[in-house]
Backbone and ligand atoms as CSV (ligand in chain L), in Angstrom:
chain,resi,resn,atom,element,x,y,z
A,1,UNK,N,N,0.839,-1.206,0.000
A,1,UNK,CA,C,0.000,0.000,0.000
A,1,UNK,C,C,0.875,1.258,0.000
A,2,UNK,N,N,0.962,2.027,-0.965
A,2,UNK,CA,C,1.568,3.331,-1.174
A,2,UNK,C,C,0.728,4.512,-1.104
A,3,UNK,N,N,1.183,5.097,0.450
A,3,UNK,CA,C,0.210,6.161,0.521
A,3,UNK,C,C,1.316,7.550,0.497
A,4,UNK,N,N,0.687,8.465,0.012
A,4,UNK,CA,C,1.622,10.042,-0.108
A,4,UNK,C,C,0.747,10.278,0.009
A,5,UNK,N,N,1.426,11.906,0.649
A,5,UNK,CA,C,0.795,13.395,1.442
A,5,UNK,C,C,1.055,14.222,-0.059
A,6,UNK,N,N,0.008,14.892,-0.527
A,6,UNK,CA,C,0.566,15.658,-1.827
A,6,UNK,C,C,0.188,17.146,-0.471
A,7,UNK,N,N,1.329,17.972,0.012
A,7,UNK,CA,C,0.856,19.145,0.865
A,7,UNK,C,C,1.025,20.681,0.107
A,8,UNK,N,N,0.831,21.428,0.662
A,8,UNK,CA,C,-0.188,22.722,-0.240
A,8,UNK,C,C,-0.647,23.613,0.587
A,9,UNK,N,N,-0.736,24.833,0.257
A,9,UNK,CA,C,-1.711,25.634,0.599
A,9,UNK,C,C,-3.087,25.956,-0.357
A,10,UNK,N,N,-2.736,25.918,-1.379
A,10,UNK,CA,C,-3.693,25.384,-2.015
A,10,UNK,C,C,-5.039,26.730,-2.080
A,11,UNK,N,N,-4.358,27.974,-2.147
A,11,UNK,CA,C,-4.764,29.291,-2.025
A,11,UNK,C,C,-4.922,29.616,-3.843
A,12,UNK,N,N,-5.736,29.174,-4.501
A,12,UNK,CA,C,-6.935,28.350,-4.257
A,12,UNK,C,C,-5.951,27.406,-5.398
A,13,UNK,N,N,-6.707,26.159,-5.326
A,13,UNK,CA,C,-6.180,25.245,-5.536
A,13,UNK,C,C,-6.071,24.638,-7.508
A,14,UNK,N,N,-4.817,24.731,-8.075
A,14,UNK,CA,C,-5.246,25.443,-10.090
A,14,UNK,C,C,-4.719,24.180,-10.427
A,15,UNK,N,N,-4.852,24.415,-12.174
A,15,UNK,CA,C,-5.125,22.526,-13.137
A,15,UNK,C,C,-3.426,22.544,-12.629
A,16,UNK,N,N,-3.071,22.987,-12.578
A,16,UNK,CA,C,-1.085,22.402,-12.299
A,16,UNK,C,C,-1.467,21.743,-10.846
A,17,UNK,N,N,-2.064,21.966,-9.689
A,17,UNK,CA,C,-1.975,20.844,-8.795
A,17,UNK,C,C,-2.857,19.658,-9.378
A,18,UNK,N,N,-4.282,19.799,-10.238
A,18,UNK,CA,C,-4.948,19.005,-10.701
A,18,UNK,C,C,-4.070,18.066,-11.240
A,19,UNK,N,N,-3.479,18.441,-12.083
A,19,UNK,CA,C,-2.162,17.702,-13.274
A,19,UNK,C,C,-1.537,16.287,-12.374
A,20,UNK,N,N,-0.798,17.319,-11.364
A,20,UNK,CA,C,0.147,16.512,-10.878
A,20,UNK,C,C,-0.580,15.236,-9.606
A,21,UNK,N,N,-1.579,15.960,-9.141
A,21,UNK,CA,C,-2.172,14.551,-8.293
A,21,UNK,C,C,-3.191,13.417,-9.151
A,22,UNK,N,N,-3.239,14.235,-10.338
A,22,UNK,CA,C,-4.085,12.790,-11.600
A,22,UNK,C,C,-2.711,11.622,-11.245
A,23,UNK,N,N,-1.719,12.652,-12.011
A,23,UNK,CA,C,-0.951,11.571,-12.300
A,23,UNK,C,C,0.076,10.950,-11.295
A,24,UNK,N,N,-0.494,11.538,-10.142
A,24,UNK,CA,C,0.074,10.492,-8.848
A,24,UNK,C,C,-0.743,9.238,-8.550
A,25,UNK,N,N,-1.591,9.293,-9.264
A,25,UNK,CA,C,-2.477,8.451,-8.792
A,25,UNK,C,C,-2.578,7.179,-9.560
A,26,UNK,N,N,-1.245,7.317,-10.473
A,26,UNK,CA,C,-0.649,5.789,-11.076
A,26,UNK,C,C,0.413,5.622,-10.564
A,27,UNK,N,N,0.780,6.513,-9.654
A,27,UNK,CA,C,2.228,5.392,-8.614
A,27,UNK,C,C,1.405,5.377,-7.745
A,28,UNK,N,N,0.256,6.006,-6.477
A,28,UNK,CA,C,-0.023,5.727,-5.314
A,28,UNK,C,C,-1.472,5.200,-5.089
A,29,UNK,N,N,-1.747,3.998,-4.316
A,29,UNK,CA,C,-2.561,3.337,-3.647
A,29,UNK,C,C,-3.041,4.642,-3.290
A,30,UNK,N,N,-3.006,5.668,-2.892
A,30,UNK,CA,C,-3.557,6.131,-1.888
A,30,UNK,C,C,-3.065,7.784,-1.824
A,31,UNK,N,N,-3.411,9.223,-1.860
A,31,UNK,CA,C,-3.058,10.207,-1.694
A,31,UNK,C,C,-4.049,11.396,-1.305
A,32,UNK,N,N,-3.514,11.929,-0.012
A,32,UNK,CA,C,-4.311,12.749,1.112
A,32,UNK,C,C,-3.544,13.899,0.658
A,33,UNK,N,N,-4.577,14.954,0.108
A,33,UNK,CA,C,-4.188,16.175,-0.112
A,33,UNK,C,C,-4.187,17.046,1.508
A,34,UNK,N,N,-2.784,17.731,1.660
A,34,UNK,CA,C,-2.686,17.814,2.699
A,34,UNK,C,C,-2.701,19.514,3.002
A,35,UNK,N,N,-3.727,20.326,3.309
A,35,UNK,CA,C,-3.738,21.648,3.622
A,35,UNK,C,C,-2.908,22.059,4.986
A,36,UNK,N,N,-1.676,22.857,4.838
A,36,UNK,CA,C,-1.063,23.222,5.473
A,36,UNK,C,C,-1.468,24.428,5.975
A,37,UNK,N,N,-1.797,24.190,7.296
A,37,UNK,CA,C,-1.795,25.791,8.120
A,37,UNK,C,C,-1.015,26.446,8.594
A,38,UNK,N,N,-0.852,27.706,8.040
A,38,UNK,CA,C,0.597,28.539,9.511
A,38,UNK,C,C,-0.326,29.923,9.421
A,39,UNK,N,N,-0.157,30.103,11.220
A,39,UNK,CA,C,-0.939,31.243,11.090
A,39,UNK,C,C,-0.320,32.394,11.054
A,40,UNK,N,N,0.656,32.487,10.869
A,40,UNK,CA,C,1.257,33.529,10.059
A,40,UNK,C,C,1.297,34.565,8.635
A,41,UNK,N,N,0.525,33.158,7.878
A,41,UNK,CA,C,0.251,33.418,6.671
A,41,UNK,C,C,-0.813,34.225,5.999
A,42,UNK,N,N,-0.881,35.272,5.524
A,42,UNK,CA,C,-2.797,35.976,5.156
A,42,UNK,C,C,-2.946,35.070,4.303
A,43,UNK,N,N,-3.868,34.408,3.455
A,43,UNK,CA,C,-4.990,33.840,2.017
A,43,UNK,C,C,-5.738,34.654,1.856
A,44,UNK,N,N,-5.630,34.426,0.857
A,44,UNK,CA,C,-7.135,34.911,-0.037
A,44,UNK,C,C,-8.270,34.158,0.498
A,45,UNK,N,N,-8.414,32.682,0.419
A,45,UNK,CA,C,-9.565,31.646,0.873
A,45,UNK,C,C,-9.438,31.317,2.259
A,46,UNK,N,N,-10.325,31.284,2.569
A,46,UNK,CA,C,-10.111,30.773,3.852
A,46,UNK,C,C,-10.179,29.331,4.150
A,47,UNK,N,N,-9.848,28.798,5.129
A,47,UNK,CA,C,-9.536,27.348,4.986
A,47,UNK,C,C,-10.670,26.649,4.649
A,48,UNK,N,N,-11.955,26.830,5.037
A,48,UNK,CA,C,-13.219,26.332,5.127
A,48,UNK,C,C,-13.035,26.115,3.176
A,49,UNK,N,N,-13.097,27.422,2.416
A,49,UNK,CA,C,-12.904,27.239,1.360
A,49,UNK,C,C,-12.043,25.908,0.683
A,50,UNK,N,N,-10.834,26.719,0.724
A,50,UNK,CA,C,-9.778,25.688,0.421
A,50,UNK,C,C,-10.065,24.169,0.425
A,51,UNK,N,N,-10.537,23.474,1.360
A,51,UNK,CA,C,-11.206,22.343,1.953
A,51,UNK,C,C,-11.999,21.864,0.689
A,52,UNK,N,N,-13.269,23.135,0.815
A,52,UNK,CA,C,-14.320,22.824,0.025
A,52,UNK,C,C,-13.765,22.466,-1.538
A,53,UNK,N,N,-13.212,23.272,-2.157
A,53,UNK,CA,C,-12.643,23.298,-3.890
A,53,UNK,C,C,-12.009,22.266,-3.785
A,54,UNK,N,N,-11.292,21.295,-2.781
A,54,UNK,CA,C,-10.444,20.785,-2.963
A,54,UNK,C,C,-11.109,19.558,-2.812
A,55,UNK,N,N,-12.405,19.352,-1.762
A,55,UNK,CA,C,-13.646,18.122,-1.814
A,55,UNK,C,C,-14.248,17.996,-3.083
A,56,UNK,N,N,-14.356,18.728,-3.258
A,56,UNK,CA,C,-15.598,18.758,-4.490
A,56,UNK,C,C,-14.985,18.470,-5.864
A,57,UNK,N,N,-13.336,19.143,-5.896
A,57,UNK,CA,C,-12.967,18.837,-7.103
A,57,UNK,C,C,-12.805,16.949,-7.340
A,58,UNK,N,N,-12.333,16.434,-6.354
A,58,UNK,CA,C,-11.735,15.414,-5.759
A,58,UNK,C,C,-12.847,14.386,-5.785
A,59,UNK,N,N,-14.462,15.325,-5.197
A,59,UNK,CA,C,-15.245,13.891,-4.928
A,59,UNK,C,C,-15.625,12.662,-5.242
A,60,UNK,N,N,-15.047,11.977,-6.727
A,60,UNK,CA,C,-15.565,11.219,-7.523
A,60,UNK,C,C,-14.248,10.133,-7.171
A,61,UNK,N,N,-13.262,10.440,-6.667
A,61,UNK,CA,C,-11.583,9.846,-6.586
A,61,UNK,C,C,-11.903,9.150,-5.298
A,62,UNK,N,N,-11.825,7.635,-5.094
A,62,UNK,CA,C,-11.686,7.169,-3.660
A,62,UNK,C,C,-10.532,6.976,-3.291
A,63,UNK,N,N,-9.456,7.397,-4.035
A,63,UNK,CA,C,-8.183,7.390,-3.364
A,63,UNK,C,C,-7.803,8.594,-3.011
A,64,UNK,N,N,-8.593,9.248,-3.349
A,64,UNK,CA,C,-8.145,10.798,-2.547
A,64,UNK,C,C,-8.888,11.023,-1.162
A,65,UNK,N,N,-8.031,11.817,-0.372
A,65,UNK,CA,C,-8.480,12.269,0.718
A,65,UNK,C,C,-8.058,13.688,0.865
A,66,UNK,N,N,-9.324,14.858,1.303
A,66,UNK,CA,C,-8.640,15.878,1.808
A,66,UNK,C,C,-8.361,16.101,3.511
A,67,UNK,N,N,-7.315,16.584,3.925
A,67,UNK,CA,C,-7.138,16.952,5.460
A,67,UNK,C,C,-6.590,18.071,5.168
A,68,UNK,N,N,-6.050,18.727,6.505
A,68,UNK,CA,C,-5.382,19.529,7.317
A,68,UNK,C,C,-4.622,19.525,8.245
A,69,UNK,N,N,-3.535,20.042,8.362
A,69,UNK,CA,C,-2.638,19.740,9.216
A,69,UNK,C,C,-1.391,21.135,9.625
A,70,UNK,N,N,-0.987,21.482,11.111
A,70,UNK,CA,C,-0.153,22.171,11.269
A,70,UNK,C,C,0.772,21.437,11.967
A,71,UNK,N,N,2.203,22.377,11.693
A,71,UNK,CA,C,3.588,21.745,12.095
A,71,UNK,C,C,4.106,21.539,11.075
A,72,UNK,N,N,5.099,20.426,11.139
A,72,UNK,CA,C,5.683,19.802,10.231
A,72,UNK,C,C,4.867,19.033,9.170
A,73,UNK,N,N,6.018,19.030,7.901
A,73,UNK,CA,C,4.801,17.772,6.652
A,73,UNK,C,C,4.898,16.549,7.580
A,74,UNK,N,N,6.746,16.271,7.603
A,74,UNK,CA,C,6.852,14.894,7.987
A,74,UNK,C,C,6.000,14.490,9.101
A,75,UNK,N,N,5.877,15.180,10.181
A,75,UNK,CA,C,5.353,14.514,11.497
A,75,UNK,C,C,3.593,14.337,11.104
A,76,UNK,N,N,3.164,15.086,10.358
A,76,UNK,CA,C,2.192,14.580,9.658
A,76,UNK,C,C,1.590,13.436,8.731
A,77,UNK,N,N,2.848,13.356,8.385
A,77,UNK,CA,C,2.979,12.119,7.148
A,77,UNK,C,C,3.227,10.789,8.198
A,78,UNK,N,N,3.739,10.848,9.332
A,78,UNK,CA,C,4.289,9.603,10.315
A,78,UNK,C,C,2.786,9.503,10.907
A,79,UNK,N,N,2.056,10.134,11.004
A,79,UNK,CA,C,0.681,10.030,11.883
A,79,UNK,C,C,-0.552,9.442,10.767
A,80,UNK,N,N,-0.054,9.923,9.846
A,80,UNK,CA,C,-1.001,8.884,8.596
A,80,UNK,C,C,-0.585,8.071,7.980
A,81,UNK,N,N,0.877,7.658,8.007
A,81,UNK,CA,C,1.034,6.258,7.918
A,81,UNK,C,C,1.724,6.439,6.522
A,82,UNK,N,N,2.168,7.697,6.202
A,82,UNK,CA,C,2.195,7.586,4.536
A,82,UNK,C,C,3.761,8.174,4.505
A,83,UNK,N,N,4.485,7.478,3.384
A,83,UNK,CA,C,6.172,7.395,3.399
A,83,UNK,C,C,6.232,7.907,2.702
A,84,UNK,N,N,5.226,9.134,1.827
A,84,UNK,CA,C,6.007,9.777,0.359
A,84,UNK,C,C,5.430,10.581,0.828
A,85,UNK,N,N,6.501,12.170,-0.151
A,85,UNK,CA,C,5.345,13.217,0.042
A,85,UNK,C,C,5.731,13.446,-1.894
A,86,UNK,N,N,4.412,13.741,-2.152
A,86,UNK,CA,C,4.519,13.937,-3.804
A,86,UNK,C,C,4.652,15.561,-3.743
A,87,UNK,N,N,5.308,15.951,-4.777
A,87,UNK,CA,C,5.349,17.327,-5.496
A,87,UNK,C,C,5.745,17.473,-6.803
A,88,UNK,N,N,5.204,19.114,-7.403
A,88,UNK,CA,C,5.302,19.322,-8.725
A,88,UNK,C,C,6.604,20.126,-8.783
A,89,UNK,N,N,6.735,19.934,-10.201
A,89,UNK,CA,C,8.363,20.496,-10.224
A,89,UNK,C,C,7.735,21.842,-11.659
A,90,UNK,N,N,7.830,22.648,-11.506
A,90,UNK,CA,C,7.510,23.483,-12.889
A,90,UNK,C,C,8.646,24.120,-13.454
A,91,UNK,N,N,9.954,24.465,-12.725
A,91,UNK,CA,C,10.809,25.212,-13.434
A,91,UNK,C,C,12.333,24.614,-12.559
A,92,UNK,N,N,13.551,25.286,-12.561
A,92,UNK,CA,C,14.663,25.236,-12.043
A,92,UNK,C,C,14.512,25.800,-10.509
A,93,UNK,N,N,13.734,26.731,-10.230
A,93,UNK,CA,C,13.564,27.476,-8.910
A,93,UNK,C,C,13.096,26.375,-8.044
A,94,UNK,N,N,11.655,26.055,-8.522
A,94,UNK,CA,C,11.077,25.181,-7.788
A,94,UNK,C,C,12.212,23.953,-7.509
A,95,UNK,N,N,13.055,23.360,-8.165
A,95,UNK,CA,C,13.966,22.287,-7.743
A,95,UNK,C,C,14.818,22.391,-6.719
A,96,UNK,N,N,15.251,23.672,-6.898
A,96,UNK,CA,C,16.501,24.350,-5.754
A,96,UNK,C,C,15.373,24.606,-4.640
A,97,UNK,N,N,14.116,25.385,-4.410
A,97,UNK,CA,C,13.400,25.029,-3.338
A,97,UNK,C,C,13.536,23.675,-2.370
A,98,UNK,N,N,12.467,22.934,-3.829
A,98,UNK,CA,C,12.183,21.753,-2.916
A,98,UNK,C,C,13.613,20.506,-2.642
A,99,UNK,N,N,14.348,20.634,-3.317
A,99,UNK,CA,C,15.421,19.564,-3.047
A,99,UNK,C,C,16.085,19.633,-1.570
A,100,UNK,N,N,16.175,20.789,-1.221
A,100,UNK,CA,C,16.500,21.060,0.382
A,100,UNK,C,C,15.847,20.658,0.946
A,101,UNK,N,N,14.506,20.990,1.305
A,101,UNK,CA,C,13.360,20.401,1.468
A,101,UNK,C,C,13.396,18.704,2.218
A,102,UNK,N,N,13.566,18.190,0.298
A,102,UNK,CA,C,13.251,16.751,0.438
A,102,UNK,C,C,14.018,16.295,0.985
A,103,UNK,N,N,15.602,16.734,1.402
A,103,UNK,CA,C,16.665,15.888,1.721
A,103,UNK,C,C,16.637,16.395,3.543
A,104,UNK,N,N,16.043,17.511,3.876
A,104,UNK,CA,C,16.151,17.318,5.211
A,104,UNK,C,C,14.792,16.279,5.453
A,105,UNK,N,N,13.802,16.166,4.713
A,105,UNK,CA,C,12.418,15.619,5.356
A,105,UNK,C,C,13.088,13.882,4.952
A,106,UNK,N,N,14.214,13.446,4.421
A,106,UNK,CA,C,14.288,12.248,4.517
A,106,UNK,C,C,15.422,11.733,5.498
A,107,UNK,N,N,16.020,12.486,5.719
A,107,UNK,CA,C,17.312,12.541,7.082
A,107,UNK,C,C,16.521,12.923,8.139
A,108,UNK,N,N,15.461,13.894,8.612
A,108,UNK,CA,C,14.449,13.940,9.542
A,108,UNK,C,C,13.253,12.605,10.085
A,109,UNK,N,N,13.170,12.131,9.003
A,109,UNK,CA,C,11.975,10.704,8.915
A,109,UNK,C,C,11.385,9.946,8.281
A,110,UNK,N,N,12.807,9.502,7.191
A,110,UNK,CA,C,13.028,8.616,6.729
A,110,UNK,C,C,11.892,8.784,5.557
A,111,UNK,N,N,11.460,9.859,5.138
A,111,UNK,CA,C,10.208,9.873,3.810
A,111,UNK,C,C,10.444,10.500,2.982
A,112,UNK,N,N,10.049,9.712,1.799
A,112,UNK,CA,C,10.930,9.902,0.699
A,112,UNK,C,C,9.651,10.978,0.326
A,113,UNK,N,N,10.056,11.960,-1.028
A,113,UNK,CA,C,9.945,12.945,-1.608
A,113,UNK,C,C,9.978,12.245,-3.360
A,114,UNK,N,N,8.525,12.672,-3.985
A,114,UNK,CA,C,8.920,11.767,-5.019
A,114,UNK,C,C,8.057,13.013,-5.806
A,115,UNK,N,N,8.935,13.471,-7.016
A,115,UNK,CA,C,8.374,14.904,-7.733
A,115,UNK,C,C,7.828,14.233,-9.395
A,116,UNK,N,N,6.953,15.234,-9.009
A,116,UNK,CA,C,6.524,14.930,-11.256
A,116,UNK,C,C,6.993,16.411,-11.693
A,117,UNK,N,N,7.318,16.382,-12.561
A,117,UNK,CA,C,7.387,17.519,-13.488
A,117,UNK,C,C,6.279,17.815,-14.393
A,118,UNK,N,N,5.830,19.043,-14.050
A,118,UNK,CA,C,4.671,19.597,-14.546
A,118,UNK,C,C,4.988,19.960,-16.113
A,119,UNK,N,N,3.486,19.797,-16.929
A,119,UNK,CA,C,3.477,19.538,-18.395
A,119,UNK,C,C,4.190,21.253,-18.834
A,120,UNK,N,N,4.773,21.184,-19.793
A,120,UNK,CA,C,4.940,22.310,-20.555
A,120,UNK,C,C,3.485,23.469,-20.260
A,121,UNK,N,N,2.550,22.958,-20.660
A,121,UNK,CA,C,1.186,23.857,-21.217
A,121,UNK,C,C,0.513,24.219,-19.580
A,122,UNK,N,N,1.007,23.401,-18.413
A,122,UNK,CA,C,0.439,24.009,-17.306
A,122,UNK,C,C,1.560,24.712,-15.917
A,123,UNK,N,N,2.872,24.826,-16.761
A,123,UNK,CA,C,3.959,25.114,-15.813
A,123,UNK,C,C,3.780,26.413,-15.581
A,124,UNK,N,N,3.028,27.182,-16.154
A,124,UNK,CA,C,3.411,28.784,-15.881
A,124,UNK,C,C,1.950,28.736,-15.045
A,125,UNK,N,N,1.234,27.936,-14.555
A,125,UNK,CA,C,0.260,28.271,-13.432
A,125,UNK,C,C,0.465,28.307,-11.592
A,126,UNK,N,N,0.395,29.275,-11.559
A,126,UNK,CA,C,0.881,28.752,-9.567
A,126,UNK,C,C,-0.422,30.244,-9.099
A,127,UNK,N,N,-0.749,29.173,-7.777
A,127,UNK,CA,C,-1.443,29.986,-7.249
A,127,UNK,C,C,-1.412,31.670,-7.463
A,128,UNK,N,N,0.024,31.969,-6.986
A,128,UNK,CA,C,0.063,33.364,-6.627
A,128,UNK,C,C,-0.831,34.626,-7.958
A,129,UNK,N,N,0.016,34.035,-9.164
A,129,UNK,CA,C,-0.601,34.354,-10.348
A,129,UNK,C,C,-2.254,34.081,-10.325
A,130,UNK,N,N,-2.613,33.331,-10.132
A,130,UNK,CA,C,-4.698,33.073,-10.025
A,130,UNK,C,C,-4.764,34.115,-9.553
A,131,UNK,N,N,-4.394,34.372,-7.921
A,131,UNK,CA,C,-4.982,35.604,-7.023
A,131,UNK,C,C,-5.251,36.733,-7.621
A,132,UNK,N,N,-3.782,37.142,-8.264
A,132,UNK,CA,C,-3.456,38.547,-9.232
A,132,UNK,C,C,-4.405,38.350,-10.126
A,133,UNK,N,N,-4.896,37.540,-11.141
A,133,UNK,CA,C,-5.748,37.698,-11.942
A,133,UNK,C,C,-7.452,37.928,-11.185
A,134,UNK,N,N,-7.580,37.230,-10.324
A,134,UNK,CA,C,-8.799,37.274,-9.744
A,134,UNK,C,C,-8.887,38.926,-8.803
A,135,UNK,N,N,-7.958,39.089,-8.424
A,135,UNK,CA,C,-7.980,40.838,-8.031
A,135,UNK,C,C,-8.051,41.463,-8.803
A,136,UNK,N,N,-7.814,41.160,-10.036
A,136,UNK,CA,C,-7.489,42.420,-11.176
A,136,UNK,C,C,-8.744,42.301,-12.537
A,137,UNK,N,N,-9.704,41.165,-11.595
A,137,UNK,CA,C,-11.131,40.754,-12.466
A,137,UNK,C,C,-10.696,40.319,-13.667
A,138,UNK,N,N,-9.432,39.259,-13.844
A,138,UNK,CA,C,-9.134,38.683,-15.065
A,138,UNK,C,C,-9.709,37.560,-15.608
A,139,UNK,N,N,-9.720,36.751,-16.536
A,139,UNK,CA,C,-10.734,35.534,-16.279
A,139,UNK,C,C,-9.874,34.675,-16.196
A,140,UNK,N,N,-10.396,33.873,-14.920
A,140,UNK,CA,C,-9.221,32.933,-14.474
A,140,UNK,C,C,-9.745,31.715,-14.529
A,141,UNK,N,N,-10.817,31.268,-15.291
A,141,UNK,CA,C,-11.422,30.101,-15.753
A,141,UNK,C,C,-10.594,29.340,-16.214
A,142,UNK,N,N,-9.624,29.321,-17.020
A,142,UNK,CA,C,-8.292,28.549,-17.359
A,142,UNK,C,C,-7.493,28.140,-16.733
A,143,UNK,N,N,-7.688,28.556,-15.525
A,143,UNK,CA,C,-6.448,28.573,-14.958
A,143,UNK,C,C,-6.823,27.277,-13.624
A,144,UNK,N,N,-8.103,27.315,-13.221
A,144,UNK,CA,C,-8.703,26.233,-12.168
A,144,UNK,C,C,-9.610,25.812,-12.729
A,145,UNK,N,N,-10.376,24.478,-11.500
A,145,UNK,CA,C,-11.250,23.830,-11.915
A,145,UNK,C,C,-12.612,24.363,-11.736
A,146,UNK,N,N,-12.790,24.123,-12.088
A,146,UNK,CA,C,-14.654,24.610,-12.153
A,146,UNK,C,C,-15.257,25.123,-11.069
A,147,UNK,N,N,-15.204,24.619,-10.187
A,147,UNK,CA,C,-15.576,24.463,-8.801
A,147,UNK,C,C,-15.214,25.968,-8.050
A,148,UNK,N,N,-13.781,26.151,-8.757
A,148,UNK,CA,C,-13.350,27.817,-7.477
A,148,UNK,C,C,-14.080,28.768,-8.295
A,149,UNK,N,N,-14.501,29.519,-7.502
A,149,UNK,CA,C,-15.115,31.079,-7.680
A,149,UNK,C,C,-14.663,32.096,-7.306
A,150,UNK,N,N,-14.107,33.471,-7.201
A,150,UNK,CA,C,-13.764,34.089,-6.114
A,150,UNK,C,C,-14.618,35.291,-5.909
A,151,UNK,N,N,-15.238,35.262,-5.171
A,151,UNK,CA,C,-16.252,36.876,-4.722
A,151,UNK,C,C,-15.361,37.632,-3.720
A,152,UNK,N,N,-15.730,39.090,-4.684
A,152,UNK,CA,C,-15.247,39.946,-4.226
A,152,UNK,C,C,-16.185,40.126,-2.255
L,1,ADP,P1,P,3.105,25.805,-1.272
L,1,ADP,O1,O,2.452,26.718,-0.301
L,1,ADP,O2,O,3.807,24.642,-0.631
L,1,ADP,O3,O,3.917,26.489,-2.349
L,1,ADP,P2,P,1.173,25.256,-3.323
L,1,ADP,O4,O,-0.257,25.037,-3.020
L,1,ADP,O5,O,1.521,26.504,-4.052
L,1,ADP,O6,O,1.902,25.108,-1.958
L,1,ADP,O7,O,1.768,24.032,-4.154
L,1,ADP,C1,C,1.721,22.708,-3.716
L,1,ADP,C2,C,2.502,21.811,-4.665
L,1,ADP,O8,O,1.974,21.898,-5.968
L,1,ADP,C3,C,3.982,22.146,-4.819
L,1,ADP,O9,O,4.698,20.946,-4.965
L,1,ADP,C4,C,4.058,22.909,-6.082
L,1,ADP,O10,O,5.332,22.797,-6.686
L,1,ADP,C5,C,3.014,22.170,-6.889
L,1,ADP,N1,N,2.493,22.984,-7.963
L,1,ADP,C6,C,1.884,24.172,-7.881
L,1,ADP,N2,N,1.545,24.644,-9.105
L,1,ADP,C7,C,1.977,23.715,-9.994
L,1,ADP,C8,C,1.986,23.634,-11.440
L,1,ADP,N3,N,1.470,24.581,-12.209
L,1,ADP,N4,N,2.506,22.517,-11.994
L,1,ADP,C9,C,3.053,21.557,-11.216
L,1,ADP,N5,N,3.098,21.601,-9.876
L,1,ADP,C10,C,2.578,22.658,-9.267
């Protein structure tokens, strides 16, 4: 049984995370989208949201699960039982990010870090960009799934 944490903030949640947890879902038995809280952080959505876009997109998948979780990924990932954490790779930045990342979270607890590289046609999507378009009343229908809305 291969279970991964795909974790996120997920402010609001666009087809580049869609992309990459389809196609986790031919290496893993099993993957719990994992909403990370720090309350440090402002969003746009609030978690209740986040939750919701991320149920609804999801609801038809019985290998998906959504949660929540603060602290650490890993100590999260040891409490659900799950030895991977999946992520998307879209450019050179994102690698130098997450490779630090993955190599302390597998010298920390032993869980491996296993990345897809996001398609050409959906690499230039990341949250931050949605927001900006959705503040600036752009149409951001392309950019997520059906399901997110954002009211002013
Ligand atoms: P974080 O707050 O950790 O940056 P995000 O919700 O922005 O969380 O992203 C969660 C994961 O989804 C990360 O692994 C990120 O690299 C990946 N991701 C985000 N956008 C894309 C995209 N367009 N293509 C592939 N992976 C993506």
């Amino acid at each position: 049984m291969k279970k991964a944490v795909f974790p996120g903030s997920f402010d609001p949640i666009t087809l580049g995370h869609c992309e990459i947890i389809e196609r986790g879902l031919a290496i893993f038995d099993e993957i719990i989208l994992a909403i990370g809280i720090n309350a440090d952080k402002k969003y746009m959505f609030s978690l209740e949201k986040r939750k919701y876009f991320l149920e609804k997109t999801f609801e038809n998948y019985p290998k998906i699960t959504v949660k929540t979780y603060q602290g650490l990924t890993v100590e999260f990932c040891k409490k659900e039982k799950a030895n991977y954490i999946l992520r998307g790779l879209r450019n050179p930045l994102d690698f130098e990010f997450e490779r630090s990342i993955a190599e302390t979270n597998k010298k920390m607890a032993d869980i491996e870090s296993v990345f897809l590289l996001s398609s050409g046609e959906k690499s230039h999507i990341s949250s931050t960009i949605v927001r900006d378009v959705m503040r600036n009343n752009g149409n951001y229908k392309f950019l997520v799934p059906p399901i997110v809305k954002y009211e002013k």
